[in-house]
Each structure stands twice: as C-alpha cells, then as structure tokens.
C-alpha positions in Angstrom: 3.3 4.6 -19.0 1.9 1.7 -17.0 -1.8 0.7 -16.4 -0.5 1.1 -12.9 1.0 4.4 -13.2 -2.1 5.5 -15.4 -4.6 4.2 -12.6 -2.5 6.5 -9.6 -2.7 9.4 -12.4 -6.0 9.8 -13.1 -7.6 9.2 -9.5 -9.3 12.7 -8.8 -7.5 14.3 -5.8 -6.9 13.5 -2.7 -6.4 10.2 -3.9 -4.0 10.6 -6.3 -1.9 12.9 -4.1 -2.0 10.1 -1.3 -1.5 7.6 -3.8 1.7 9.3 -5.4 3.5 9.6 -1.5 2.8 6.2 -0.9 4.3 5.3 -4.3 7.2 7.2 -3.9 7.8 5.9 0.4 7.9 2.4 -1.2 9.4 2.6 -4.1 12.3 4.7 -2.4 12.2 2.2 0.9 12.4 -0.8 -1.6 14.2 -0.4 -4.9 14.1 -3.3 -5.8 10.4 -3.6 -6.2 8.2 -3.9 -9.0 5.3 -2.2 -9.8 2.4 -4.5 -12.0 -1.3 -3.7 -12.7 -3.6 -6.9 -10.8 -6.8 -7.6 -10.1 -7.4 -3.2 -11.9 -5.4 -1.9 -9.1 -1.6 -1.4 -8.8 0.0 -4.1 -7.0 3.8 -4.7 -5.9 5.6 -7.3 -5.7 8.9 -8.5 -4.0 10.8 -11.6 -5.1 8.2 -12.4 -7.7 5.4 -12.1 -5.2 2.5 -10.3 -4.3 3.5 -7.9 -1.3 1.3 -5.0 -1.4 -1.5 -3.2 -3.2 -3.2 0.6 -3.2 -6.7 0.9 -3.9 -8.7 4.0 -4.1 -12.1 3.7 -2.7 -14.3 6.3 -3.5 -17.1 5.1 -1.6 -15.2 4.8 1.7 -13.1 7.7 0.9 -9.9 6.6 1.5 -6.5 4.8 0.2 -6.0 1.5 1.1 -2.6 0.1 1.1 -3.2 -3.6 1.7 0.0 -5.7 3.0 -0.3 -9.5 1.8 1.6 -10.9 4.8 -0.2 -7.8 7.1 -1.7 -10.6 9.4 1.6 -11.8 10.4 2.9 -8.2 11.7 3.5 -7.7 15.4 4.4 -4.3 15.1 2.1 -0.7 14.7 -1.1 -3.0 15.4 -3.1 0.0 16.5 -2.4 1.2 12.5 -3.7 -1.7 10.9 -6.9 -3.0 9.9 -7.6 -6.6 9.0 -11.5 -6.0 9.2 -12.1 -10.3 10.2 -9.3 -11.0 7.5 -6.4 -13.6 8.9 -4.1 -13.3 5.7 -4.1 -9.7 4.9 -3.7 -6.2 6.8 -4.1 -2.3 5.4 -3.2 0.7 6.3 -5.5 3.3 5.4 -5.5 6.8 4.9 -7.6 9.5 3.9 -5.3 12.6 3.6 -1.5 13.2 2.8 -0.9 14.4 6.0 -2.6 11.8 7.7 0.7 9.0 6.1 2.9 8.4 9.4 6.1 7.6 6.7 8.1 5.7 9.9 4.9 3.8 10.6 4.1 2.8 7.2 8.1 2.5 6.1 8.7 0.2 9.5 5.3 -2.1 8.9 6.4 -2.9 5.3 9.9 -3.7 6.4 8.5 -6.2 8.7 6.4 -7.5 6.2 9.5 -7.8 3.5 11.2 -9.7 6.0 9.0 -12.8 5.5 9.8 -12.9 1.8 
C-alpha cells in the first residue's frame, strides 16, 4: 500500500469515509490519474503535474480537496473557497452526504481542461 492510500486509511472517521468518496469520484472521473504522497498528504497529479490534493484537518473539522488551477475556474464559485489565495481553490466538506458528486466531478473537469 501507498503512504497515500495508508494516510486516507487510517484518518479516524468521518474523514476517512469522506476521503474514500472523494478518492473513488476522482479516480473513476479520471483514470488516468496518479495518486503520490507530497508535502504528508495525498496529492494527484495529471500529465505529470500537480492537480489536486485532500487534506484532513482535524482542527477545522473538515476535508479539504484543494484544486491547483481552482483560481482559474468560472464555474460552481459559490462552492469554492480560495480564502485570499489567487492560485489555488478547495472544496470542502465535512460529511459524506454533504459531497455534491456533479459539482465536485464538473469543477475538476474544468480544472483538467487547463492541463
């Protein structure tokens, strides 16, 4: 197994519930998409290149699925949170139920797209 895979695993729930949808949405939506451990978090990349990472916080209590080229997105604004960052974008959530799939599938498209 990964250090990736191994972080997602052994995150006490409900972040390693969230953390498994979200793996499985974009590793379904993308297969051609690789999975690496950066910076102690998973992060994927596309082409070679960062694209996206999940990160836990504990302290804020929610997942963080931050889109490298999120700044750039036109689309679902009202979903994303760049919290004074120009570069990057995340979508967060802080329950299974609370991951849109359309929302989350359609925003990394549109980031993919400027690969």
């Amino acid at each position: 197994m990964n250090p990736a895979e191994n972080y997602i695993l052994q995150q006490p729930e409900p972040y390693k519930s969230i953390l498994l949808q979200l793996q499985v949405l974009i590793e379904y939506s993308f297969p051609d998409i690789e999975l690496k451990y950066k910076y102690r978090i998973p992060f994927y990349y596309i082409k070679g290149k960062p694209f996206c990472y999940l990160n836990a916080s504990h302290k804020r209590q929610y997942v963080d699925i931050g889109i490298v080229k999120g700044g750039e997105i036109q689309i679902h604004k009202e979903h994303l949170v760049t919290e004074k960052r120009k570069v990057m974008a995340s979508l967060r959530y802080k329950k299974v139920e609370g991951i849109n799939d359309k929302v989350l599938i359609e925003v990394l498209k549109k980031a993919a797209s400027f690969y």
